[in-house]
Every structure is written in structure tokens, then in C-alpha cells.
C-alpha positions as CSV (number, residue, x, y, z in Angstrom):
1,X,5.7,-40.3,-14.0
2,X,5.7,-37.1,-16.1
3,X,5.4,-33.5,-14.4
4,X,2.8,-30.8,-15.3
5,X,5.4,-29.3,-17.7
6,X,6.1,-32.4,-20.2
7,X,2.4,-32.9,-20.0
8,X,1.7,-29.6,-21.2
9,X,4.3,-30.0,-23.6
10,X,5.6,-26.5,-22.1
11,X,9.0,-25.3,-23.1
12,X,9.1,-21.7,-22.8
13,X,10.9,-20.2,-19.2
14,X,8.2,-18.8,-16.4
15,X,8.7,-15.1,-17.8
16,X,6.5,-15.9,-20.5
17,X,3.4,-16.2,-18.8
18,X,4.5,-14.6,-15.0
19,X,1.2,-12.2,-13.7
20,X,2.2,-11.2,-10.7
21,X,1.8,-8.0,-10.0
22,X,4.4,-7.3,-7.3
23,X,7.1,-9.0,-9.8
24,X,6.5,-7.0,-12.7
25,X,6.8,-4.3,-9.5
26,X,10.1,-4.9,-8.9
27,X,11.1,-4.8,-12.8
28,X,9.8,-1.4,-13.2
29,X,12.1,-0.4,-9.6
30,X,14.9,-2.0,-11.5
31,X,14.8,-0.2,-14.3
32,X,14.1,3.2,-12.6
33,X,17.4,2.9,-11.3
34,X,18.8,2.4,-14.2
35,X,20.6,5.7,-16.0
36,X,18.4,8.8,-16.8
37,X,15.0,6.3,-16.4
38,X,13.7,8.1,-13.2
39,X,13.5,11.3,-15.5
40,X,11.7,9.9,-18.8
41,X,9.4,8.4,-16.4
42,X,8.6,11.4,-14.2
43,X,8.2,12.9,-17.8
44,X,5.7,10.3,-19.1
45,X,3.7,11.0,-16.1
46,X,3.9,14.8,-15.6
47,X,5.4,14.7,-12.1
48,X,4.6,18.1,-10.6
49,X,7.4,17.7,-8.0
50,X,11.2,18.9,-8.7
51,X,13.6,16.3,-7.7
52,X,16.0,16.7,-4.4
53,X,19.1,14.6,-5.1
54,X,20.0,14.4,-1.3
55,X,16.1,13.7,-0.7
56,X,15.3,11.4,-3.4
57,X,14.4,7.6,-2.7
58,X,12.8,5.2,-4.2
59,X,11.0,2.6,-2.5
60,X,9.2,-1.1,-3.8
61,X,6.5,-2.5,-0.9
62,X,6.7,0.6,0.7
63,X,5.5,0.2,4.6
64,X,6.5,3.9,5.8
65,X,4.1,3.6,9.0
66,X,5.2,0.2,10.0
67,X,8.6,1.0,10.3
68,X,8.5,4.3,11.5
69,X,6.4,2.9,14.5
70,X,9.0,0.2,15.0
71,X,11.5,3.9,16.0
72,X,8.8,4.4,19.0
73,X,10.3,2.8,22.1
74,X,8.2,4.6,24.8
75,X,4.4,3.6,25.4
76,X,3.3,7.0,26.3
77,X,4.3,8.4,22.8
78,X,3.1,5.5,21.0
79,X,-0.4,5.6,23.2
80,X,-0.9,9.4,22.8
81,X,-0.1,9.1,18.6
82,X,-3.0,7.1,18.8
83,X,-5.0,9.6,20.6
84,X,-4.4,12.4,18.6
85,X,-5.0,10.9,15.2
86,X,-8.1,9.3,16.5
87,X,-9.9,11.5,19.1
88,X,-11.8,8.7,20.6
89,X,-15.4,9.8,22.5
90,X,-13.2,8.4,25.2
91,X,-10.4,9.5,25.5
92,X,-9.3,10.1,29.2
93,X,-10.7,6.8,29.5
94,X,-8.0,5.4,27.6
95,X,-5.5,7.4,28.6
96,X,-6.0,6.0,32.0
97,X,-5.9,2.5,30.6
98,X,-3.2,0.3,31.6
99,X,-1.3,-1.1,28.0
100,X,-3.3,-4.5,28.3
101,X,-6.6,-3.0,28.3
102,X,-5.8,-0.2,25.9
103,X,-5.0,-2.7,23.4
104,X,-7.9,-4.6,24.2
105,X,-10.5,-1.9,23.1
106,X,-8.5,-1.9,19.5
107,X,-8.2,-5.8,19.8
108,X,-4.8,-6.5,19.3
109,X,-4.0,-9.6,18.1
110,X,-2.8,-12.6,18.5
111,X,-3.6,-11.0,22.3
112,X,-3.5,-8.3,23.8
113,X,0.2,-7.3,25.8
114,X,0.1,-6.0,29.0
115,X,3.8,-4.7,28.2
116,X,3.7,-2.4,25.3
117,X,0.9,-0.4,23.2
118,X,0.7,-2.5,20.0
119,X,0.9,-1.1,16.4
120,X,-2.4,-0.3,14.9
121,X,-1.7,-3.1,12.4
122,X,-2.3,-5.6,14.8
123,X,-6.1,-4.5,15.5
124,X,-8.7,-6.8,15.1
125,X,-12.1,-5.3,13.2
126,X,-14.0,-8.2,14.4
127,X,-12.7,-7.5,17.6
128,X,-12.6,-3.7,17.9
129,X,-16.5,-3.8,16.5
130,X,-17.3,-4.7,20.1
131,X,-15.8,-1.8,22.1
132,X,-16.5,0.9,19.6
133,X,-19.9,1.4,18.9
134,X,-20.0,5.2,17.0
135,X,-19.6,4.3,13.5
136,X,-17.9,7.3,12.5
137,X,-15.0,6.1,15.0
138,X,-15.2,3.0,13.6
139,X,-14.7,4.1,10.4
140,X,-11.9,6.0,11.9
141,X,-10.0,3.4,13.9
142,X,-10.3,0.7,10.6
143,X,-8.6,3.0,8.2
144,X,-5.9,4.1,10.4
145,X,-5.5,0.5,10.9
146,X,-5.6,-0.5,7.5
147,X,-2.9,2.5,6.5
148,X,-0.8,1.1,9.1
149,X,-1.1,-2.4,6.8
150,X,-1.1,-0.6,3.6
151,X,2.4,-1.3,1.5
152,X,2.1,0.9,-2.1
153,X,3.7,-1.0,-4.6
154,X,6.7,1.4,-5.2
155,X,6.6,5.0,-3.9
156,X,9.0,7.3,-5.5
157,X,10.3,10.2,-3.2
158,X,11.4,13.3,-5.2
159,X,12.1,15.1,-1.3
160,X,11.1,14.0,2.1
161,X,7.9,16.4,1.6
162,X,6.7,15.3,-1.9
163,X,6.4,11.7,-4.0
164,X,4.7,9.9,-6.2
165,X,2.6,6.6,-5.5
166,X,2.4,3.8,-7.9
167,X,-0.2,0.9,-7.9
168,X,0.8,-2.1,-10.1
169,X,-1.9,-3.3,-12.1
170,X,-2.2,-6.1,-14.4
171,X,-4.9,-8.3,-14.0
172,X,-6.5,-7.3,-11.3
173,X,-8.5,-4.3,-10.9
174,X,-8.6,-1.7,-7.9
175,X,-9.2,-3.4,-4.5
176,X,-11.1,-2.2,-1.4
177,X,-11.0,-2.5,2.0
178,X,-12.4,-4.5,4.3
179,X,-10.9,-8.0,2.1
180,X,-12.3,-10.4,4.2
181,X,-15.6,-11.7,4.7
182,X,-16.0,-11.5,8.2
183,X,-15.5,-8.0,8.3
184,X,-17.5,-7.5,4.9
185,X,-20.4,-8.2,6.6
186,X,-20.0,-6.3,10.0
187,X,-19.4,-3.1,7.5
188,X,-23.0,-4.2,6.2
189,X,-24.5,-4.6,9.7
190,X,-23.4,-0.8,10.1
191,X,-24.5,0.1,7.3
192,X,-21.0,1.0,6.4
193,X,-19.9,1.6,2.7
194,X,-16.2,-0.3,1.4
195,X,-13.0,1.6,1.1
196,X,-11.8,2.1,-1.7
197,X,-8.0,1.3,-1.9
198,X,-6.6,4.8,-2.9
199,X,-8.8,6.6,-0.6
200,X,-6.8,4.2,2.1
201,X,-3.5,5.4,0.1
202,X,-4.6,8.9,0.1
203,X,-5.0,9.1,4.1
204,X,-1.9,7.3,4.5
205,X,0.3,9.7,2.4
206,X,-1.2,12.9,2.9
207,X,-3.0,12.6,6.3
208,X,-0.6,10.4,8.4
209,X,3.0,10.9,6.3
210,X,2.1,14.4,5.9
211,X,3.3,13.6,2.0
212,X,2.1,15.6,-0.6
213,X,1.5,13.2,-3.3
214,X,1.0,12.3,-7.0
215,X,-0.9,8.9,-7.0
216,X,-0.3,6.7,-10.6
217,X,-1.8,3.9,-11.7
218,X,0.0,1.6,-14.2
219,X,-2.5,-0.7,-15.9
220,X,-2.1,-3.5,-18.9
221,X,-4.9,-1.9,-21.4
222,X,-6.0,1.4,-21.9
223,X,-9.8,0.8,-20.8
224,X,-8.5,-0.9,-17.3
225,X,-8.5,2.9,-15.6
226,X,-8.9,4.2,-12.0
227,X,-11.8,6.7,-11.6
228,X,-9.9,8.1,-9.0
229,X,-6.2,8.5,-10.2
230,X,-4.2,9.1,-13.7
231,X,-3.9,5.6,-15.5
232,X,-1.0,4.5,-17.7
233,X,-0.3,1.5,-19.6
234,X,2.4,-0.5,-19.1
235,X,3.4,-0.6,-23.0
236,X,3.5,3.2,-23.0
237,X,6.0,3.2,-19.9
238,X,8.5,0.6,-21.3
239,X,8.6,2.3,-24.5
240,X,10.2,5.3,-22.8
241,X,12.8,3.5,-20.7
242,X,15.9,2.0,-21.6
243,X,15.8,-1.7,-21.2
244,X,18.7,-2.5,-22.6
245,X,21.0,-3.6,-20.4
246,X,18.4,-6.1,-18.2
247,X,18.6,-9.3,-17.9
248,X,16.5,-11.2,-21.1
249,X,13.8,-12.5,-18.7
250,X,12.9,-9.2,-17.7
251,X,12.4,-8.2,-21.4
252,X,10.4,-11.6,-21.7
253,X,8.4,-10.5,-18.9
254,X,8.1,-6.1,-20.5
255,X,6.8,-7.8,-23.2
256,X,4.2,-9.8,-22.0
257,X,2.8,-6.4,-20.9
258,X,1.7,-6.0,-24.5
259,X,-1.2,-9.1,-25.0
């Protein structure tokens, strides 16, 4: 029996034709590290922000809020974060609430623990749509949990106060939140407008990091542009950067960033 490859008659390696997004991702984090290729990128993109060398970072799938809320050990810090972000039209009712029906109200999934406050992450918009009826809280409640879900493709800290944020385009264009269907159409029964991913990226940096930020788009062709954030093509990037000393796939796959 002959396999999809030999039918095809296919003899080039997977870098030839690779799209993901998140791979071509990790290339680019690669070869930031990589000698003086932080700085001819920061250049190419007119970073605002002076690098810290004892403050500098940088950072592929980056999931800040998840894993600083994984530091909180104590429910009543965790349960008045909550509070304070998201001034709820009831607030002392929840703070009265023992942890299994706080979670409820923000429908935690898989269930609700009577143990611990869960992370915003784990809400549940078909679930929450039932408890909070003010749509302006609604609104509230889904983008703080969204943020908490939100992973930038590579953030690149110049100091603990300042970065840059870089969404990996190829393909694809820019996304918006909610993704599923379900909760598409309870955001149409309210009424309710999408989110568009970098206004979820802007709140998560700047509102809840407290990060003041420089937000870049890296797109394959010069027409695939945010209307939101600076745009730059992938070509224009690699032609800055040393890629000499990668592996040859990687090459392969910076210039399939060309057709």
C-alpha cells in the first residue's frame, strides 16, 4: 500500500510547505537570541523602549496572568483580585460567598470547587450569561477571562515595566473573541459587539500587567495589515537578522515567508 507521500510523488522535507504560525514563532525567538539580533530587530521596528540587561526577557506563548495566578496560595487574595478588577453590582454579595458558590456565579468549569477560588480562565460564558445580567459586566467578566487565556505569541521585555508584543501572522488574519459558536450567538442575543484580539492584548498588557507596551504585527504580504497595530512583513524582518548559523530547515522554512 503506498502512503500519501509516494502518492504525491512528494520529496521535499515538511519545511517546505510548514504554515503554522506558532512554529514560524519559535524560529523568529530563536534567532532573536542569537548575537546582536534583538537590536536590528528593535531597530526595524522603532522600539521606543531602552533595553535593561538585568530586566530583559524574552518570552514565546507568553501566559503572564496564568502563571502569576498559579503564585496566589490564599483564597482571600485571589477572591478580592477579582473584586477589584471587576467591581461587580454585587459585590458584598460575593464577598460573602463561600468559594463553591463564588465560582459558580463565574461558572467555573469542569465544576465549581468548594476548596479554592478558581482562575478566571476556567469561567464558563455560557455559564456566567446566567448569573450576570448587566451587559456592561458581562462584557467585563469575558474579557478579563479571556486575558487570563490569552498567550501573545512572543513578548519581548526590554524591563519589567516596558515590552513589546508580537502576533505571528501568516495565513491567517486577526482573530476575535468570542471563537466559539455558542457564545457567538449569546454576544448577539445581548446585542454585544466581538472583541477584537488586540483590544483583548491591550487590556491584558496595559490594564492587568500594568506593561506599557509596543504591540507588532508580523504578517506574510504587505496588504495583510492590522488596522489597529504597526504591520511588518516577514521578508523584511529576516533580511535584517543573521541567519546564518541556524539549522537549514529553519532557512527552508524563512524562506517560504517569501511566496
Amino acid at each position: 500500500m503506498t502512503n500519501i507521500r509516494e502518492y504525491l510523488n512528494w520529496n521535499s522535507g515538511y519545511s517546505a510547505i510548514n504554515r503554522e504560525e506558532r512554529n514560524l514563532a519559535a524560529i523568529l525567538y530563536h534567532v532573536l537570541l542569537l548575537g546582536d539580533n534583538l537590536g536590528r530587530f528593535l531597530a526595524v521596528i522603532q522600539c521606543p523602549f531602552e533595553v535593561l540587561e538585568s530586566e530583559m526577557g524574552i518570552f514565546l506563548e507568553y501566559a503572564y496572568l496564568r502563571d502569576l495566578w498559579s503564585q496566589i496560595k490564599d483564597n482571600g487574595t485571589k477572591r478580592g483580585l477579582i473584586l477589584e478588577l471587576l467591581n461587580p453590582v454585587n459585590t458584598q454579595e460575593l464577598e460573602e460567598m463561600d468559594a463553591a458558590a463564588f465560582n459558580r456565579h463565574f461558572g467555573a468549569v469542569p465544576k465549581p470547587s468548594g476548596a479554592y477560588i478558581q482562575s478566571p480562565g476556567r469561567w464558563s460564558v455560557p455559564r456566567y450569561h446566567k448569573t450576570i445580567q448587566d451587559n456592561d459586566e458581562f462584557l467585563r467578566v469575558s474579557m478579563f477571562k479571556w486575558a487570563f487565556n490569552a498567550k501573545p505569541d512572543i513578548v519581548i521585555h526590554a524591563s519589567r515595566d516596558q515590552g513589546v508584543c508580537i502576533e505571528a501572522k501568516f495565513k491567517s488574519g486577526e482573530s476575535s473573541y468570542p471563537q466559539q459558536a455558542t457564545e457567538k450567538k449569546i454576544f448577539q442575543s445581548r446585542n454585544l459587539g466581538y472583541v477584537k484580539q488586540t483590544n483583548v492584548q491591550e487590556y491584558l498588557m496595559g490594564d492587568l500587567l500594568g506593561i506599557e507596551t509596543q504591540f507588532v504585527f508580523l504578517v506574510q504580504r504587505a496588504g495583510q495589515t492590522s488596522k489597529t497595530h504597526k504591520s511588518f512583513v516577514w521578508t523584511d524582518v529576516f533580511k535584517v537578522l543573521d541567519v546564518s548559523d541556524v539549522p537549514g530547515f529553519m532557512r527552508e522554512l524563512i524562506s517560504s515567508t517569501e511566496s
